[in-house]
C-alpha positions in Angstrom: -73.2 -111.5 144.8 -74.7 -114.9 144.8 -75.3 -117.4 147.4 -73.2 -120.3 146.3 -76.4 -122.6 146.9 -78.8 -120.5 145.0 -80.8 -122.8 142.5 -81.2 -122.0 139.0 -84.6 -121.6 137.0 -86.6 -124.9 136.3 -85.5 -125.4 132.2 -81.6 -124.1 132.6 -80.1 -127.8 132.7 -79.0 -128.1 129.3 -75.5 -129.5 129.6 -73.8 -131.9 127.3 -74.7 -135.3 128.0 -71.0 -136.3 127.5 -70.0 -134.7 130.5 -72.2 -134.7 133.5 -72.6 -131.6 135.3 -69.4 -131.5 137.9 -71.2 -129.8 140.9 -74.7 -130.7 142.6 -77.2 -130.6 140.6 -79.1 -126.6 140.3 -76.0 -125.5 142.2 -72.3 -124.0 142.0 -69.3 -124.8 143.9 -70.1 -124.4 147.9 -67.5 -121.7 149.0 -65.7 -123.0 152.5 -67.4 -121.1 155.4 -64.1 -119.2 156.5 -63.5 -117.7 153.0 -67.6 -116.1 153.0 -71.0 -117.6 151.7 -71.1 -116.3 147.9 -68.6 -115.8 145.0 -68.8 -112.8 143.6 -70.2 -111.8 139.9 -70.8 -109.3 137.1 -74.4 -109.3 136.4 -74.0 -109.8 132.9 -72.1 -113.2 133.1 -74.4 -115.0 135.9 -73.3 -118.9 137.1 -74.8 -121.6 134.7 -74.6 -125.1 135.2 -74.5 -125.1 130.9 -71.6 -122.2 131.5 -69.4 -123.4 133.6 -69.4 -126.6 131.8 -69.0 -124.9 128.6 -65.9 -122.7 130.2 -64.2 -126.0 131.6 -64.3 -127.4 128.0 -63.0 -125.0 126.8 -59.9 -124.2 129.0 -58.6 -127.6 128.3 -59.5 -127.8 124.7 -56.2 -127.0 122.4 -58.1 -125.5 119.5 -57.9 -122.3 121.4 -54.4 -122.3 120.1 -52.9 -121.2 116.6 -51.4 -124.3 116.3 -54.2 -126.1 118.0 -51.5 -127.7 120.2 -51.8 -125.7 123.4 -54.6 -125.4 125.9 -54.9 -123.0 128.8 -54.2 -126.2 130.8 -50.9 -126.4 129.5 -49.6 -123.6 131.3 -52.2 -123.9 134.1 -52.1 -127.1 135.8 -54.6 -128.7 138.6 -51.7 -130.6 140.4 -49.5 -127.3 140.9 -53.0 -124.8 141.8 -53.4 -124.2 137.8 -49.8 -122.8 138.0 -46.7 -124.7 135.5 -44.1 -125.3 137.6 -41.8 -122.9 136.2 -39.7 -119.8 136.2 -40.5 -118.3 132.9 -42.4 -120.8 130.6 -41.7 -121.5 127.1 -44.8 -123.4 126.3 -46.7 -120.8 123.9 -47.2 -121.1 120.4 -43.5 -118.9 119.6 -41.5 -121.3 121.7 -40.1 -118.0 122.9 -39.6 -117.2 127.0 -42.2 -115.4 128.8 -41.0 -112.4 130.7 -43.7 -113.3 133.8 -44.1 -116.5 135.9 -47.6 -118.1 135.2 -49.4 -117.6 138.5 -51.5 -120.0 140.0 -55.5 -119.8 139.4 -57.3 -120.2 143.0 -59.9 -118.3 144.2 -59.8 -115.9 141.6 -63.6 -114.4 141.9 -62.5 -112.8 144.8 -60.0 -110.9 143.3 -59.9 -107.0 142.2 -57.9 -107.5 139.5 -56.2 -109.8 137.2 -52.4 -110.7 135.9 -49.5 -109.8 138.0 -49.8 -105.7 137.5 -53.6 -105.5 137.9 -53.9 -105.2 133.9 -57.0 -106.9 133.5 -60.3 -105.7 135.2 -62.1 -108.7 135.6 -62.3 -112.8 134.7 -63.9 -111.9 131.3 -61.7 -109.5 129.7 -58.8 -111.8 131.0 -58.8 -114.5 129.0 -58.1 -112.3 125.9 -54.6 -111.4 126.3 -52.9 -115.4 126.7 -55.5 -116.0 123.7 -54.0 -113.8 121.6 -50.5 -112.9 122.3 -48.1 -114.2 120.0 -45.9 -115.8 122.6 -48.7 -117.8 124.8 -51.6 -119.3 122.3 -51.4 -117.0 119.7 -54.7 -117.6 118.3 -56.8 -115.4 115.9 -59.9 -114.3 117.6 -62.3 -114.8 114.2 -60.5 -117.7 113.5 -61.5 -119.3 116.7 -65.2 -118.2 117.0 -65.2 -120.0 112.9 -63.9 -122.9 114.0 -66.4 -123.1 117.3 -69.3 -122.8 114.6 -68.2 -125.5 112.8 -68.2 -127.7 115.5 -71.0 -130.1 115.8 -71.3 -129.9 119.5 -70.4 -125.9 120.5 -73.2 -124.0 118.5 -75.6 -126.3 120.5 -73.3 -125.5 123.9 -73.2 -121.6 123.5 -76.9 -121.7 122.9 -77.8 -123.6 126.2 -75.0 -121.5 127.9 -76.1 -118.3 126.8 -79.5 -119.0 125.0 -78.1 -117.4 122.0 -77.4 -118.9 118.5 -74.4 -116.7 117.7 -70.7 -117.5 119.2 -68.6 -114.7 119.7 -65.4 -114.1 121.6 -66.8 -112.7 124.3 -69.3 -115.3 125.0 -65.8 -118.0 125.5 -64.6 -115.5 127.9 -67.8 -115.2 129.5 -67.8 -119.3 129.8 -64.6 -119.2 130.6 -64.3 -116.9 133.9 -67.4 -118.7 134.9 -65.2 -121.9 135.1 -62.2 -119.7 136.3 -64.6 -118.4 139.6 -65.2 -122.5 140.1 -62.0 -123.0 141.3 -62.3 -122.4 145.2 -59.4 -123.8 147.2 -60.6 -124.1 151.0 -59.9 -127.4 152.6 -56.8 -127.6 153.5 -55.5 -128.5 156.9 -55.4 -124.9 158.3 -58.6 -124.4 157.1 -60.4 -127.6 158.7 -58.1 -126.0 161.9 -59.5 -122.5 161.4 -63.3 -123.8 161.1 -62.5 -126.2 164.0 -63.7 -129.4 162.3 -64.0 -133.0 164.3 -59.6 -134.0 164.8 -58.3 -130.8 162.6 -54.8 -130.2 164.5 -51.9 -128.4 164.2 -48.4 -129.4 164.7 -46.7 -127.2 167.6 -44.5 -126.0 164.8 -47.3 -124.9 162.3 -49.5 -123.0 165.5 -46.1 -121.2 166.2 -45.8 -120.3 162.1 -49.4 -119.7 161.9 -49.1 -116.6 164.7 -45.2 -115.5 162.3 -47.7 -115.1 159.7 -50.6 -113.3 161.1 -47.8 -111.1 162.5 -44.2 -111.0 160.6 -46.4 -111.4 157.2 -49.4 -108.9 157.7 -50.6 -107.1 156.3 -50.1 -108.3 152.9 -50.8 -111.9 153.4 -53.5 -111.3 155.4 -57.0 -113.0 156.2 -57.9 -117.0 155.3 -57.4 -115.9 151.5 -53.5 -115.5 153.1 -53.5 -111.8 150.6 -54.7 -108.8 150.8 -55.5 -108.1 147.3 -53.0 -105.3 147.2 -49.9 -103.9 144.8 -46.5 -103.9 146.9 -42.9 -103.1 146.4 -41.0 -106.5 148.0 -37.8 -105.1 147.6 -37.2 -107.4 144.2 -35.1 -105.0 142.2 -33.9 -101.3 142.6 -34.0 -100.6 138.8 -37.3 -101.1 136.7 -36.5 -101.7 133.3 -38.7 -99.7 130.6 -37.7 -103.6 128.5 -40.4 -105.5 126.9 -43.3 -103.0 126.6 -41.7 -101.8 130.5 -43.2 -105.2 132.2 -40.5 -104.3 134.8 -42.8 -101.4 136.3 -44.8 -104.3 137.4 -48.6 -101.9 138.5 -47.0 -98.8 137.2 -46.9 -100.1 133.5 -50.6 -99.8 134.1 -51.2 -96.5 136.4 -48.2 -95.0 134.9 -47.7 -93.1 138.2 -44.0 -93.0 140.1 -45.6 -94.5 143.4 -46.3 -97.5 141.7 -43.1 -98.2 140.1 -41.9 -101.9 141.1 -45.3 -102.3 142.5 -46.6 -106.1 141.9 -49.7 -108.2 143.2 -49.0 -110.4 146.5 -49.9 -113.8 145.7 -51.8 -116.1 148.2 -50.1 -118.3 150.0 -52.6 -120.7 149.6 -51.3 -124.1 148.0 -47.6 -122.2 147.9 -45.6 -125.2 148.8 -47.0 -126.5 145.3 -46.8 -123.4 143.3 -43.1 -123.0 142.9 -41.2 -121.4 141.8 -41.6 -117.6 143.3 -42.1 -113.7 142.6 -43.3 -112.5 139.3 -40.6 -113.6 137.6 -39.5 -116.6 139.5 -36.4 -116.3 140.2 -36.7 -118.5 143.8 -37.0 -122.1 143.7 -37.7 -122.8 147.5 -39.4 -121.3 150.7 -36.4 -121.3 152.1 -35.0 -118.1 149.2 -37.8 -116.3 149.5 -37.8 -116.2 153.7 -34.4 -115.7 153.3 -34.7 -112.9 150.7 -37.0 -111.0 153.1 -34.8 -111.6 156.2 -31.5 -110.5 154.1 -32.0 -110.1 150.5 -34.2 -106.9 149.7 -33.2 -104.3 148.4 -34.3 -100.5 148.4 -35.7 -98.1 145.4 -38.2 -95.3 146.2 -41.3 -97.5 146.4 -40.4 -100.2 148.3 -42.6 -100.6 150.9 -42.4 -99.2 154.4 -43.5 -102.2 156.3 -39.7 -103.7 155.2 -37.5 -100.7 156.3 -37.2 -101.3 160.4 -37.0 -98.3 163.2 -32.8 -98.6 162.4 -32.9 -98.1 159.3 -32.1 -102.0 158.5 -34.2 -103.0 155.7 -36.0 -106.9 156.2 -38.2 -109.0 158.7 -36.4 -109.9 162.0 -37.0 -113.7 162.0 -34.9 -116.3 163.4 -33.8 -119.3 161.9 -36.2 -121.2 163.9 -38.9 -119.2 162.9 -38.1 -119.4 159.4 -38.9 -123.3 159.9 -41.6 -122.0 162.2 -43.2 -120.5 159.2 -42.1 -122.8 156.2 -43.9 -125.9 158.3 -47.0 -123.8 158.2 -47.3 -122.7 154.8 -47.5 -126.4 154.0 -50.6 -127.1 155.8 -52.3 -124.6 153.1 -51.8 -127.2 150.4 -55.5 -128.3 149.4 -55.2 -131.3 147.9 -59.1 -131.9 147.5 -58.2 -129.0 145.1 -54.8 -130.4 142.9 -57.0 -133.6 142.5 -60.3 -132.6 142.3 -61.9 -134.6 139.3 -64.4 -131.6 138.6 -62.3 -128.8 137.7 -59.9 -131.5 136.0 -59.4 -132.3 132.2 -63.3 -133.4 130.9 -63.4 -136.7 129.5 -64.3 -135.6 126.2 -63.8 -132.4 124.0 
């Protein structure tokens, strides 16, 4: 763990002088004081100004693509929370439809695990799947670390990065989660409510769908990250499809174990109002399907989870219409949009 205002060694600011460091000066991103005081981090891939620089280049830099047309921004976009906007992109390098909704990048150093099953064990070793599956960017690992050498500007990046001459792929995913743990998303108008800042109010609508959260929605939305990190059975699907390398087992493609069958990550609510559309495969457009799914729609399998089967045997949350509004006209005040238009973690303005 680091404290988010730790200063860095006299000698480390080495960054590009076509792109001013994004952040104050010896420092990373501040995290919001109801989400904690440090971000957390492997010890091999420490915060550098030179690093996080280095990541954010490269995440909107195209040449990470076989066809050198397709960026990690293109499916992961600042206005929507570094989500696309869609059900089941077609944007990779195949043209061909994914088989998982692109999931919105916020507050990702805080999480456990990575991709919608857990399948990737940290920030670093994420980055390598989209990079090189044939249907996202579909890029050829030695290809890209040759063409990086080339370059006349990263050889002399990596170095002040890493304070190594060689570029490897490793060393772009290590620049890139550093970027990836930059984006914090914390100020939005629940959270200047929750840490009680000078004229942050609620509507009586949103305090009302505030306590249906904390209550109707816990545990699995839980705490001011609005998720508890955890695998869960929604009631999606009774049948889990063994289709498309079983993507359909959602966490038990990875564990391989019955309990997990159907088993995805919950998503934050954070910024939700701006992340549509919904689930892991995105099959609701609106707030108003997926409340409705859980008050009517869910269905039953082995694994769905207890917390949706009631005393009578009815399976779904007990929420009134007016609650359903209740709730809807809170989730909007977690849209941060210092976050969606925040110049520093936007495009740089050069590659």
């Amino acid at each position: 763990m680091l404290c988010l205002l730790l200063v860095f060694l006299p000698g480390c600011n080495l960054a590009s002088e076509e792109e001013s460091f994004p952040f104050p000066k010896g420092a990373v991103p501040a995290v919001p004081a109801n989400l904690g005081t440090a971000v957390p981090f492997p010890e091999r891939n420490p915060f550098t100004e030179e690093g996080i620089l280095l990541g954010r280049k490269l995440f909107y830099n195209t040449r990470l693509s076989g066809n050198n047309q397709i960026s990690c921004a293109s499916c992961h976009h600042p206005s929507k929370a570094f989500s696309d906007g869609v059900a089941l992109a077609t944007t990779g390098v195949s043209g061909q439809q994914l088989h998982r909704n692109v999931p919105a990048l916020q507050n990702l150093a805080w999480m456990p695990g990575w991709f919608w099953d857990g399948g990737a064990k940290d920030l670093e070793s994420l980055a390598l799947g989209p990079l090189t599956h044939a249907d996202e960017m579909a890029k050829d690992l030695k290809e890209l670390v040759r063409e990086l050498r080339a370059d006349a500007e990263y050889p002399k990046q990596f170095k002040a990065a890493f304070g190594t001459d060689s570029i490897t792929s490793a060393l772009v995913a290590r620049a890139l989660a550093q970027f990836q743990r930059t984006l914090i998303s914390g100020n939005s108008a629940y959270d200047r409510y929750a840490r009680a800042e000078a004229g942050a109010n609620l509507r009586p609508a949103e305090v009302r769908g505030l306590a249906l959260v904390r209550s109707a929605c816990a545990p699995c939305h839980s705490t001011d990250f609005f998720t508890d990190q955890s695998f869960r059975n929604n009631g999606l699907d009774s049948k889990f499809s063994d289709d498309h390398e079983a993507l359909a087992w959602g966490r038990g493609r990875i564990t391989r174990r019955a309990e997990d069958m159907g088993k995805y990550r919950v998503p934050t609510l954070r910024n939700i109002a701006v992340t549509t559309p919904y689930m892991h495969d995105g099959r609701f457009q609106t707030l108003e399907e997926v409340l409705e799914h859980y008050r009517h729609g869910l269905v039953s399998s082995p694994t769905l989870d207890p917390i949706f089967r009631q005393p009578n045997g009815q399976l779904g949350l007990l929420l009134t219409e007016e609650e359903k509004a209740d709730i809807i006209s809170f989730l909007h005040t977690l849209t941060d949009r210092d976050f969606l238009k925040n110049p520093a973690i936007g495009p740089p303005s050069q590659q």
